[in-house]
C-alpha positions, 0 to 999 in steps of 0.5 A, a space after each residue: 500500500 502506498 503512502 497517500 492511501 496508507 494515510 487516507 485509511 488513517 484520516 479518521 483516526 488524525 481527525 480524531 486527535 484534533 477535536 479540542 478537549 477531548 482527553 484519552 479516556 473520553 477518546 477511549 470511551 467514544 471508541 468503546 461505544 462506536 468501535 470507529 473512529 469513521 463512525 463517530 465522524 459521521 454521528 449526528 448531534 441528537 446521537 451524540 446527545 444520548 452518548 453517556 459522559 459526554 457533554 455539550 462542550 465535547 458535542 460541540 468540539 466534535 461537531 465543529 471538528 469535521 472540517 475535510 479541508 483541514 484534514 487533508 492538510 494534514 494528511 499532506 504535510 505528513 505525507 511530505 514530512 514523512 509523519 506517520 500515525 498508528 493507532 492502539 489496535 494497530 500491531 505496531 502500537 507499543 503493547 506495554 503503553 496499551 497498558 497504562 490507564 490512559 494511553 493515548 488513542 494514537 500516535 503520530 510517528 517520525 522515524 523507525 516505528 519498528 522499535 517501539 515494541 523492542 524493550 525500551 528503559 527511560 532516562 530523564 532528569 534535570 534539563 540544567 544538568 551537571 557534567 556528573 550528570 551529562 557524564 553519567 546519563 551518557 554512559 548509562 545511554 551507551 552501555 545499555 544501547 550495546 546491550 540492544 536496549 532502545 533508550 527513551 527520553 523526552 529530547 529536552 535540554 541537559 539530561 534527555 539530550 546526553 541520553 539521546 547522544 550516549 545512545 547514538 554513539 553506542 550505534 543504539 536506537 532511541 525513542 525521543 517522546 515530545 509535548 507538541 506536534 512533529 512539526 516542532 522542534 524544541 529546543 531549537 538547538 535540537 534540530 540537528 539531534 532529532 534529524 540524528 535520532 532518526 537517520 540512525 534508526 530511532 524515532 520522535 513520537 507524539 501524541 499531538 496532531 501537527 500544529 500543536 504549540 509547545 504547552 507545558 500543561 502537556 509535558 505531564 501527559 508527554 511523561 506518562 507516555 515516557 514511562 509507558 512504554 518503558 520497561 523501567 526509568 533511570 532518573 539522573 539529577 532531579 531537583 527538589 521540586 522538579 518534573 522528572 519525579 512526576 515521570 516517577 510517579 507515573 512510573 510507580 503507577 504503571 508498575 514500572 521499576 524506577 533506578 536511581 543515580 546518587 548524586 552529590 550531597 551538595 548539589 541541588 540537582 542531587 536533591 530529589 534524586 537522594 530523596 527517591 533512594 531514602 524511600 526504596 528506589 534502586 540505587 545504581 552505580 553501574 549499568 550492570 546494576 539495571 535489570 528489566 
């Protein structure tokens, strides 16, 4: 099947994930009831109205979203941006995402989808990392990627970034999952790390449409997706009060191990990272230490 038909199959599925307000659960629930994502395009609003857990807001955000100009905007900037998009039944959707209590309905892919259900571990930490930091996020990225591990992390500045580079050095695959649409980089002085991850067969993911700004209000959600399709996460220098232990908290829900890099005492960066190995994460000092 060639590309423009393999999208055009999928248009249902894009038009999906650009209705405004409309979270993974409600999605999931719609899909439940409807089975397709066809169907739910062409309901009238007198349907929708006798849809349980759903409101006149959604109504009205579906009904407004069936805009075919639009769609096929989208399906032509894949196309010429090599995009594509799988959905939760699709084979190549990552089963251990499928798992989580929110996963996302689809996910828009550039790069090699192939290895998202190959056994992936996180490494996340501070974006104003150290060089401890740098130093230990790279070597724990190289030596796992040597044991054919995918290495994941969210392409953000400091720790994500060395995790990608350690990775791509061991000649390794990773996974970079974003909180906007493909058609963003950010940061901008990760262009050329992204156009790398996937030259060397990784890949960038999201759950967001193209279009999609930068919105720390998604960073959360681009977390949960983080852990999710992680057998474990490493946490390398997390401050206090810092993102990277709400990818922890995920973790721990999902059922996932958590691994721990300790840091200098005095280091602010060490803080939060000393605090989850007071309270039972596993300290480790060396790859050999990580077990999935």
């Amino acid at each position: 099947m060639n590309k423009i038909k393999e999208l055009e199959n999928k248009k249902y599925w894009i038009w999906l994930s650009l209705i405004k307000k409309l979270g993974s659960r409600r999605k999931l629930k719609l899909l439940e009831i409807y089975k397709d994502p066809e169907i739910i395009f062409n309901l009238k609003k007198e349907t929708l109205i006798k849809t349980e857990g759903i409101g006149e807001e959604t109504i009205n955000n579906i009904i407004s979203s069936k805009n075919e100009r639009l769609l096929n905007h989208h399906i032509e900037y894949m196309l010429k941006n090599n995009i594509n998009i799988i959905n939760i039944g699709d084979k190549e959707y990552p089963k251990k995402l499928k798992e989580i209590y929110d996963a996302p309905v689809s996910l828009y892919i550039k790069g090699n989808l192939s290895i998202l259900n190959k056994k992936n571990i996180a490494i996340v930490g501070c974006r104003e990392c150290s060089e401890y930091g740098k130093t230990a996020s790279k070597y724990f990225a190289y030596n796992l990627a040597k044991q054919n591990i995918n290495i994941v992390s969210g392409l953000a500045k400091g720790i994500d970034s060395y995790s990608h580079i350690g990775c791509i050095g061991a000649k390794g695959n990773t996974i970079a999952v974003v909180g906007n649409g493909l058609d963003i980089i950010y940061p901008k002085e990760n262009i050329e790390l992204a156009n790398k991850i996937i030259e060397t067969g990784g890949c960038i993911i999201s759950e967001y449409p193209c279009g999609t700004k930068l919105n720390k209000m998604n960073f959360p959600a681009r977390n949960r997706i983080i852990s999710g399709i992680s057998s474990g996460i490493i946490v390398v220098e997390a401050k206090e009060k810092s993102g990277t232990l709400i990818t922890v908290d995920f973790a721990l829900e999902q059922g996932r191990d958590v691994f721990v890099v300790p840091g200098n005492i005095n280091s602010f960066n060490s803080v939060g990272t000393n605090d989850l190995i007071k309270q039972g994460a596993k300290l480790i000092s060396t790859y050999k230490d990580i077990y999935l």
